[in-house]
C-alpha positions as CSV (number, residue, x, y, z in Angstrom):
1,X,10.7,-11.9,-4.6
2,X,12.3,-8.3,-4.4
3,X,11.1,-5.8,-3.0
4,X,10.3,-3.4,-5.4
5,X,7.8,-6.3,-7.2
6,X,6.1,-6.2,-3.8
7,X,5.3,-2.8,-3.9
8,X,4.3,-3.4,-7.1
9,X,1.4,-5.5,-6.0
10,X,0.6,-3.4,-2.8
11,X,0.1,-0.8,-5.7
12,X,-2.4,-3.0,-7.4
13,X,-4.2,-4.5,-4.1
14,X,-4.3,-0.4,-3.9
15,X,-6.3,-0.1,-7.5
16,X,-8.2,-3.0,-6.9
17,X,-9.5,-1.2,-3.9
18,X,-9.9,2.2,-5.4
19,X,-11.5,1.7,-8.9
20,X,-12.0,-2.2,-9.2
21,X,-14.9,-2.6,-10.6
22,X,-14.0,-2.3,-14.5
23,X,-12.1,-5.8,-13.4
24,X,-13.0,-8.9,-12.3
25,X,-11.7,-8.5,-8.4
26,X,-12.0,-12.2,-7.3
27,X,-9.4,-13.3,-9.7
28,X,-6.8,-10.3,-9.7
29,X,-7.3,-10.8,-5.8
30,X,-6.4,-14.6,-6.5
31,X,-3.5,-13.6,-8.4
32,X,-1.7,-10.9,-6.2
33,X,-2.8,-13.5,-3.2
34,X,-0.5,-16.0,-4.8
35,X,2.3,-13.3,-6.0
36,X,2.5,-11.2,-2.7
37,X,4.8,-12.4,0.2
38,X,1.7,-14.2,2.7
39,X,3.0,-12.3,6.0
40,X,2.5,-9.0,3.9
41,X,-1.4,-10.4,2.4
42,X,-2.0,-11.7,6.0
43,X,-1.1,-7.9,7.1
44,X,-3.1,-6.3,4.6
45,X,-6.1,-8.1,5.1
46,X,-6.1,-7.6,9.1
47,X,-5.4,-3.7,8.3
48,X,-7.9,-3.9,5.8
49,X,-10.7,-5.7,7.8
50,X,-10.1,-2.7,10.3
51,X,-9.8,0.2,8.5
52,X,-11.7,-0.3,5.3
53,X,-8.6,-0.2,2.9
54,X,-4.8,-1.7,3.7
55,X,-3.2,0.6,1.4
56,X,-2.3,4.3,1.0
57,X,-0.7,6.7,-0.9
58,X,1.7,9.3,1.1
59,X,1.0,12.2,-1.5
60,X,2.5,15.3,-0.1
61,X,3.8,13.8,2.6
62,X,0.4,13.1,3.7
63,X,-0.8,9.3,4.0
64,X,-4.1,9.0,2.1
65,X,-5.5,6.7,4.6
66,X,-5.1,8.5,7.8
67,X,-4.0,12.2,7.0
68,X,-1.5,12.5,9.1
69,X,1.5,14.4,7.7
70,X,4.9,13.1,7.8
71,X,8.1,15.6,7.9
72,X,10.2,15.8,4.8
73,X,13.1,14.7,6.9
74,X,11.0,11.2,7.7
75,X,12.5,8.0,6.6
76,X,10.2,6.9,4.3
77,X,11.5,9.7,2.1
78,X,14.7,8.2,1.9
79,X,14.2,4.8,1.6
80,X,12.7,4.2,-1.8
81,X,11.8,1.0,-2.5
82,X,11.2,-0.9,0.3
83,X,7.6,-1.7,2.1
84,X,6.7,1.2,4.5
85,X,3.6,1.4,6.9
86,X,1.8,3.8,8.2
87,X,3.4,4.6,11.5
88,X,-0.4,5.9,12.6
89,X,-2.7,3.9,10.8
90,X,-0.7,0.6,9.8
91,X,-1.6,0.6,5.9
92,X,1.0,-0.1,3.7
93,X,2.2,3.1,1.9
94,X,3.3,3.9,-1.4
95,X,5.0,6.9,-2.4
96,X,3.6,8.9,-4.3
97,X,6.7,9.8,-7.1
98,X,4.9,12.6,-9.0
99,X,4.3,14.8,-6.0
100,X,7.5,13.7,-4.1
């Protein structure tokens, strides 16, 4: 699976977390479980069980899940499209394209 359908589902895993209770979790869960590459699910779920949330948005080159700022000049900025973590707090990060 490519990449960019990855980051997809990190961005739903994301929603589900945020605002999921409008949907029924266990079987959105099920499906992005079956969809998402399982090293990256395995991944989440450890970051998740530790930090409450495996996913993060870096708005204003800030990660959402941590705080900690990241320099414009930082890779992440410059490699859109493929599966970043956060260097401090290990959740998966999705770039935020209306404030970049």
């Amino acid at each position: 699976m490519k990449e960019s359908a990855q980051i997809r589902l990190l961005l739903k895993l994301y929603e589900l977390e945020t605002d999921g209770e409008a949907i029924d979790r266990a079987a959105v869960l099920e499906e992005i479980r079956e969809n998402l590459d399982p090293s990256i699910f395995r991944r989440y779920l450890k970051v998740k069980e530790r930090k409450g949330s495996g996913v993060a948005i870096l708005r204003d080159g800030m990660c959402s899940g941590c705080n900690m700022i990241y320099p414009d000049t930082h890779e992440v900025f410059r490699h859109d499209g493929f599966i970043h973590t956060c260097e401090f707090c290990g959740r998966f990060l999705i770039l935020d394209k209306d404030a970049a």
